[in-house]
C-alpha positions in Angstrom: 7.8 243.2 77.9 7.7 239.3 77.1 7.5 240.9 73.2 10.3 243.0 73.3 12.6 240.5 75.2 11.5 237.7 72.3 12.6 240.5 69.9 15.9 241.3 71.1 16.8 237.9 71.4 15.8 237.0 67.6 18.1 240.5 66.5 21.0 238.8 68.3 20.5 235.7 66.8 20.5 237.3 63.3 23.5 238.8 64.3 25.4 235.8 65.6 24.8 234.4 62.0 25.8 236.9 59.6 29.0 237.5 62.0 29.5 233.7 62.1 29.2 234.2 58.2 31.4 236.8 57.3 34.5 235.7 59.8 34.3 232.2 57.7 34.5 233.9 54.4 37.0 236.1 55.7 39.3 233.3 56.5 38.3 231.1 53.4 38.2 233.7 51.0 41.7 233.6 50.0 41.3 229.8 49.9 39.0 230.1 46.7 39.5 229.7 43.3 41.4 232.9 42.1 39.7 235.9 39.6 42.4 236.6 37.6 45.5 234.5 35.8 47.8 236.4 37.5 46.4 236.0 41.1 46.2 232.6 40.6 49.6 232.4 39.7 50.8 234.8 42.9 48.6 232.0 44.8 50.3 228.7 43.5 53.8 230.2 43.9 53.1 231.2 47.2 51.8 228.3 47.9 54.5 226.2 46.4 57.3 227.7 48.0 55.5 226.7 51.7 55.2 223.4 49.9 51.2 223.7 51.2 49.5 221.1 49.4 46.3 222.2 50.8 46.8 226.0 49.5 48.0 224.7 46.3 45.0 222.5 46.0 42.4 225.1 46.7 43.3 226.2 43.0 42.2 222.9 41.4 39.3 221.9 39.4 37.2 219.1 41.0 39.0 216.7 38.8 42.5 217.5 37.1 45.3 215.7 35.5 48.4 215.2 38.1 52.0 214.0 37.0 54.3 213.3 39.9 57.4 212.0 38.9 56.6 210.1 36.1 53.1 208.9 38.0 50.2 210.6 36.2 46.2 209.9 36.2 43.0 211.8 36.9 42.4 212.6 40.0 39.6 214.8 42.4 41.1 217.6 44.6 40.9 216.1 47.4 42.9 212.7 45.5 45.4 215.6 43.7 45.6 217.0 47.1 46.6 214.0 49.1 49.3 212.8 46.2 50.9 216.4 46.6 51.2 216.8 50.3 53.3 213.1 50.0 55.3 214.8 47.5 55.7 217.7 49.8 56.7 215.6 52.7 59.8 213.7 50.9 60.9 217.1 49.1 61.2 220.1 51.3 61.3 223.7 49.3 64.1 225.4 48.8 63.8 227.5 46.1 61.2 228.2 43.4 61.6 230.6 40.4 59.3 231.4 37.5 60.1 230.1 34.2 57.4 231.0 31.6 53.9 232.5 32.2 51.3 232.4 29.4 47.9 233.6 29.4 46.5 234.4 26.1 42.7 232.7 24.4 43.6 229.6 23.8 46.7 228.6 26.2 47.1 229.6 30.0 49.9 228.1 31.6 53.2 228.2 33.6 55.8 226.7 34.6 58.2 226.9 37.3 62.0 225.7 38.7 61.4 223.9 42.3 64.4 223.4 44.2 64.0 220.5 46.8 66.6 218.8 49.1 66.3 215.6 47.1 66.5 217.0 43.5 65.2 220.0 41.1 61.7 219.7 39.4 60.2 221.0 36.7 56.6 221.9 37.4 53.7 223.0 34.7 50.0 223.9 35.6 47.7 224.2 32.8 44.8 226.6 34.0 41.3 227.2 32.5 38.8 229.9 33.1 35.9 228.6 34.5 32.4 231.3 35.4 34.8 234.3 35.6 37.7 231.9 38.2 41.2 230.7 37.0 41.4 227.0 38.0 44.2 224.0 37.6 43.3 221.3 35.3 46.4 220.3 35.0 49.8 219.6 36.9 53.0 217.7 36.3 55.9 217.7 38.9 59.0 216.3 36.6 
């Protein structure tokens, strides 16, 4: 009896870990880098027009180039991240719209039209392929 009970309670713990497991990815998943060009890109505009910094920012490589308004230098996500959410905060989204969309062997990029209560920016992401995911290397907000 003591054998079965020690059984049951090991099958539940197994359980309780691979459920635990799958609900994270589920909720994370669409926080990861994207698989193709264009996901990415349905990502960042979605992203952008919520003015999420965080969503935005789960594109990025570890370290990336970030303009802001004339301020640029190398940053890690989590620095990138932290500089965009500021930028977020003084410039609420009004409108976003797709300029240009590239994607080709040597050149992935685009660029968009943010409308903000302050002003209207220009924004380019350069994007890399990096072990089969599209990440940002490269942002400026102008």
């Amino acid at each position: 009896m003591v054998m079965q009970e020690r059984f049951f309670i090991r099958s539940i713990s197994v359980l309780l870990v691979c459920f635990t497991f799958f609900m994270c990815m589920a909720k994370y998943a669409p926080m990861c880098a994207a698989d193709s060009f264009d996901d990415l890109v349905e990502q960042l505009s979605s992203a952008l027009r919520a003015g999420n910094a965080k969503k935005v920012g789960s594109n990025f490589a570890s370290n990336l180039t970030l303009s802001v308004k004339r301020e640029d230098g190398s940053y890690t996500k989590f620095q990138a991240e932290l500089l965009l959410d500021e930028f977020f905060r003084s410039n609420k989204v009004e409108q976003l719209k797709e300029l240009q969309r590239v994607n080709n062997s040597s050149n992935s990029y685009v660029v968009f039209s943010l409308k903000s209560n302050q002003s209207t920016y220009r924004i380019f992401v350069k994007v890399v392929s990096a072990n089969t995911k599209f990440q940002i290397v490269e942002m400026r907000i102008e």
